[in-house]
MIVOKE-553669 format. One record per residue: residue number from 1; residue in three letters; chain; x, y, z of N, C-alpha, C, O in turn. Coordinates in nm, 2 decimals. Layout:
REM MIVOKE-553669
    k    r  c     nxx     nyy     nzz    caxx    cayy    cazz     cxx     cyy     czz     oxx     oyy     ozz
  NUM  Ala  A       X       Y       Z       X       Y       Z       X       Y       Z       X       Y       Z
...
This chain:
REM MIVOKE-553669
    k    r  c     nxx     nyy     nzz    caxx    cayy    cazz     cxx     cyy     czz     oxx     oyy     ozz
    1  Unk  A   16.33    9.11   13.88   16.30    9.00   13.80   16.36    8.87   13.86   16.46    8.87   13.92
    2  Unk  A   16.27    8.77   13.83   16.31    8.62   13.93   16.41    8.55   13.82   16.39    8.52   13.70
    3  Unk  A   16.54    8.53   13.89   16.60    8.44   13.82   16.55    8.26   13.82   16.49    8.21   13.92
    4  Unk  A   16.57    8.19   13.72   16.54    8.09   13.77   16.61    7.97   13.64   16.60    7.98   13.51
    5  Unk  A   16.69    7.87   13.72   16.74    7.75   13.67   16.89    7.82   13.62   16.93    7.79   13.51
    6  Unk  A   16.97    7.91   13.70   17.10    7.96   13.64   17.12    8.10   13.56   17.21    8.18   13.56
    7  Unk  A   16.98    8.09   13.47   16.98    8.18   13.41   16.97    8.37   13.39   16.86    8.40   13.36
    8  Unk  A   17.02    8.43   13.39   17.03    8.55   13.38   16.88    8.66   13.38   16.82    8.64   13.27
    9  Unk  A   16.83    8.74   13.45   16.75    8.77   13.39   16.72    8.88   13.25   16.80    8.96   13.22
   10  Unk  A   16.59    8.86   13.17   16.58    8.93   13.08   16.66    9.05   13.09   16.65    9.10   13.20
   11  Unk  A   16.73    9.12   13.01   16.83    9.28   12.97   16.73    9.31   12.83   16.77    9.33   12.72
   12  Unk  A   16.60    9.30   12.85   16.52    9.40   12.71   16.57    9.52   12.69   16.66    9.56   12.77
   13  Unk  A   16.53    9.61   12.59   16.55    9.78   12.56   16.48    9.79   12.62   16.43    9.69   12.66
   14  Unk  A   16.43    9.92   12.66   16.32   10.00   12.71   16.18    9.98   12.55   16.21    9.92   12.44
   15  Unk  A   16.09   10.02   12.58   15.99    9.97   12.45   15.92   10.10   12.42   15.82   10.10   12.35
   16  Unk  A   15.99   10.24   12.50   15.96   10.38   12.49   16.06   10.47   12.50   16.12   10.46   12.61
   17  Unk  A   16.10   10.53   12.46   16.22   10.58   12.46   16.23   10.74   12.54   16.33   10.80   12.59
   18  Unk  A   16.08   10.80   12.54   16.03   10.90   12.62   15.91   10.91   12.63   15.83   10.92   12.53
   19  Unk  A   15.86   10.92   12.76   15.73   10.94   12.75   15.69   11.02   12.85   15.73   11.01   12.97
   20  Unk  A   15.61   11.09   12.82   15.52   11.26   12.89   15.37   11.17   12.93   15.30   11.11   12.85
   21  Unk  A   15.35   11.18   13.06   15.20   11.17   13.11   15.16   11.28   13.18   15.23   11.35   13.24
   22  Unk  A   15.01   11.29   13.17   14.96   11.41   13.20   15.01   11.52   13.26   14.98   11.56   13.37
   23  Unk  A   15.11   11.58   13.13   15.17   11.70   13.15   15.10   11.83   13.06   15.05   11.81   12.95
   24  Unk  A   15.11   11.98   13.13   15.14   12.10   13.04   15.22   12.13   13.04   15.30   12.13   13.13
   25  Unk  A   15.22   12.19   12.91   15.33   12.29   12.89   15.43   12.22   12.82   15.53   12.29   12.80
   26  Unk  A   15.44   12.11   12.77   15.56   12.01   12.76   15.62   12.08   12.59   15.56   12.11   12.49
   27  Unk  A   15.77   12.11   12.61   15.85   12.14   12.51   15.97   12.01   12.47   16.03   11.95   12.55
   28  Unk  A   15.97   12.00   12.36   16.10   11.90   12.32   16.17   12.00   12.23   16.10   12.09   12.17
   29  Unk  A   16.27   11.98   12.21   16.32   12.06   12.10   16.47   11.98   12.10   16.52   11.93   12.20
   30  Unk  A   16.53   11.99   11.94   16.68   11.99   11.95   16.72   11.83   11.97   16.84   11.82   11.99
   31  Unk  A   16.66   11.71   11.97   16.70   11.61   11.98   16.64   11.52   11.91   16.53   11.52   11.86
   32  Unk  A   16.78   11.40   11.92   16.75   11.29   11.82   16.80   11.15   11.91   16.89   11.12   11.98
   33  Unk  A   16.64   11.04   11.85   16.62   10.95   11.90   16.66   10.78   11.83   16.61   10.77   11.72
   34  Unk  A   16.69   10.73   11.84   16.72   10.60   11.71   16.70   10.49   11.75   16.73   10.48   11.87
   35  Unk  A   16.66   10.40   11.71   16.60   10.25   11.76   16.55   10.24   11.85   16.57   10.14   11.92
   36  Unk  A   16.46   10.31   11.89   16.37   10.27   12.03   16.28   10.14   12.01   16.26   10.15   11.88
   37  Unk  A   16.22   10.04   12.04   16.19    9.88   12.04   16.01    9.93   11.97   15.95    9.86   11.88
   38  Unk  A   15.96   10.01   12.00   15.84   10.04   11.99   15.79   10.20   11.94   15.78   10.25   11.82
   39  Unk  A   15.77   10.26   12.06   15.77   10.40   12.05   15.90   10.48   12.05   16.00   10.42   12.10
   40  Unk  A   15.91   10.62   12.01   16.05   10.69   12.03   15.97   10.76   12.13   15.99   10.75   12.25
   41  Unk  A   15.88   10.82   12.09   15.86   10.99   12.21   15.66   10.94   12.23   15.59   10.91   12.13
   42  Unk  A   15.62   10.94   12.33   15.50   10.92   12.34   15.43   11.04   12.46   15.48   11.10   12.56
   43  Unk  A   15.30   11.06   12.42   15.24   11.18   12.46   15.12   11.13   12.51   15.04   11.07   12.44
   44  Unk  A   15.10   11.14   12.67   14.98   11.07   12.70   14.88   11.18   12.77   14.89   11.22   12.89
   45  Unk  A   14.78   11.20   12.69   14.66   11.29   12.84   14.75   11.39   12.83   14.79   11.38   12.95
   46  Unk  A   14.84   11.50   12.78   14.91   11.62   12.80   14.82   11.71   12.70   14.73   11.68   12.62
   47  Unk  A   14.87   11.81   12.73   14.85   11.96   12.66   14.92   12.04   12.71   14.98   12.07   12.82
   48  Unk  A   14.90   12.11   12.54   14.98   12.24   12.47   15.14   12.15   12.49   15.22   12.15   12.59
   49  Unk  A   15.15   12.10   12.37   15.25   12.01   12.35   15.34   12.09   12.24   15.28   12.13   12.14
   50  Unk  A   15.49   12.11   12.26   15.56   12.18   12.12   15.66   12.10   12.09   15.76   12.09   12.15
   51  Unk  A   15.63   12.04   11.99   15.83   11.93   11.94   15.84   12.01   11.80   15.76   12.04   11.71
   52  Unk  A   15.99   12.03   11.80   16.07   12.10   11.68   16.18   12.08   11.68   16.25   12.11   11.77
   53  Unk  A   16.25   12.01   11.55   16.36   12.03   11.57   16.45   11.88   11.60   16.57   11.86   11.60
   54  Unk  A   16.33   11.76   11.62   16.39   11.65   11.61   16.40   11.55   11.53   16.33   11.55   11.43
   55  Unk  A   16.50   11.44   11.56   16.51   11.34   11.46   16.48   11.24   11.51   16.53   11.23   11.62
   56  Unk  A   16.40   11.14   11.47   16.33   11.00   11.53   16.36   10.93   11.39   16.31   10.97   11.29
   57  Unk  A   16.46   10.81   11.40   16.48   10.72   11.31   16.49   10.55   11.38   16.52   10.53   11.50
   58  Unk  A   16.46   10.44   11.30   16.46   10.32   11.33   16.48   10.25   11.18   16.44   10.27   11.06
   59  Unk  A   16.54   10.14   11.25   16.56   10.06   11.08   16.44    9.96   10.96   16.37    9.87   11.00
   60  Unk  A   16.45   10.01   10.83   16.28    9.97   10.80   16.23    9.84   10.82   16.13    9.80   10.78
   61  Unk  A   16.32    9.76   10.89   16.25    9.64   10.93   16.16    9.63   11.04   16.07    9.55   11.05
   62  Unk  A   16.19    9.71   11.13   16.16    9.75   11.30   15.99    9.72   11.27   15.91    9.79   11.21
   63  Unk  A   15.97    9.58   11.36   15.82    9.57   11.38   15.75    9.66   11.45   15.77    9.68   11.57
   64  Unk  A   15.63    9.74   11.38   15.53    9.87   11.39   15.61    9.95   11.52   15.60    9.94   11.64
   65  Unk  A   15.69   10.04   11.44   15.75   10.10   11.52   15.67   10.27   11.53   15.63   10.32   11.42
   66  Unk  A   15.66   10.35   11.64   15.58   10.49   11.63   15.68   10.55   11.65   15.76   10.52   11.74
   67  Unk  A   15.69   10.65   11.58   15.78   10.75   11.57   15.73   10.88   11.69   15.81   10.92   11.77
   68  Unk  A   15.59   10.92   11.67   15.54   11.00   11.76   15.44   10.93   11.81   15.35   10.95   11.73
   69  Unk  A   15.40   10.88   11.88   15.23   10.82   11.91   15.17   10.96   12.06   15.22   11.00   12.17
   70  Unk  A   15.04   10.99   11.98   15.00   11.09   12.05   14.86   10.99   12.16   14.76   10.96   12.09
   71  Unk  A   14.85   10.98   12.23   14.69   10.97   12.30   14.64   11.05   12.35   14.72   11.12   12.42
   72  Unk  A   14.50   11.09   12.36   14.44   11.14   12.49   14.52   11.33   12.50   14.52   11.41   12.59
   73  Unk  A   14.56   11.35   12.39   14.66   11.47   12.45   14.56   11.57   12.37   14.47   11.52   12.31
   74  Unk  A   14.58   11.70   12.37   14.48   11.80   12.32   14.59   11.97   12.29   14.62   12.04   12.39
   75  Unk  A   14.62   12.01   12.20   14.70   12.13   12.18   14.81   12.10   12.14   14.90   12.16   12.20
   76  Unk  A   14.87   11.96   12.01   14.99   11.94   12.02   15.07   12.00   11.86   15.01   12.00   11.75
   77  Unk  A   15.15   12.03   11.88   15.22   12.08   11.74   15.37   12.05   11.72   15.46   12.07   11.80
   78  Unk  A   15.39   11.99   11.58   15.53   11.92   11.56   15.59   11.95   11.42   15.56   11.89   11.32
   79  Unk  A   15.64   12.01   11.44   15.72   12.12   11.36   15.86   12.11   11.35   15.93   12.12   11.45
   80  Unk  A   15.95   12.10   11.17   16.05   12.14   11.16   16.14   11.98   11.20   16.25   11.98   11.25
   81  Unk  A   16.06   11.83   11.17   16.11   11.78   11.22   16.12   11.63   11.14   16.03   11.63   11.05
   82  Unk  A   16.20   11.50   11.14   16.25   11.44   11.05   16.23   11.30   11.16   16.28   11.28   11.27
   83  Unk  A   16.12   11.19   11.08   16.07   11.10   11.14   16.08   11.01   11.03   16.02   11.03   10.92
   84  Unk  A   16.18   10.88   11.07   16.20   10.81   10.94   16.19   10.67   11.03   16.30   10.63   11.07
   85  Unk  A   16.07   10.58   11.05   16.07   10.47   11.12   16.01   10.35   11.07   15.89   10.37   11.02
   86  Unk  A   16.06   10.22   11.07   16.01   10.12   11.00   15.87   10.06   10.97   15.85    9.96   10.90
């Protein structure tokens, strides 16, 4: 990133907190995610997808925040899990 006039460059969050691209087989289990800027866990073009077991939270103000955003993916199942996002 270009610094410019003294200034520091941008330190944003990440605006994904995990993301799977054209993967099989993909397993999540057992974890928890909290304030991600945008998406927490995102699923792109994969299959036979398994999530269980996790927690995805953000505070209810959080502008359009996705807790799971699925695209393009085909076989996904989410199960057993606690999605509480603004």
């Amino acid at each position: 990133m270009l610094e410019s006039k003294g200034r520091l460059p941008s330190t944003k969050p990440t605006l994904k907190a995990l993301r799977f691209y054209g993967s099989d087989g993909v397993t999540v289990t057992c974890i928890t995610i909290q304030n991600s800027q945008q998406t927490h866990l995102k699923f792109d073009s994969c299959t036979n997808v398994q999530v269980s077991g996790i927690s995805v939270s953000s505070p209810g103000d959080s502008p359009n925040t996705d807790g799971i955003h699925l695209q393009n993916s085909q076989n996904v199942v989410i199960y057993s899990s606690t999605l509480a996002c603004g």
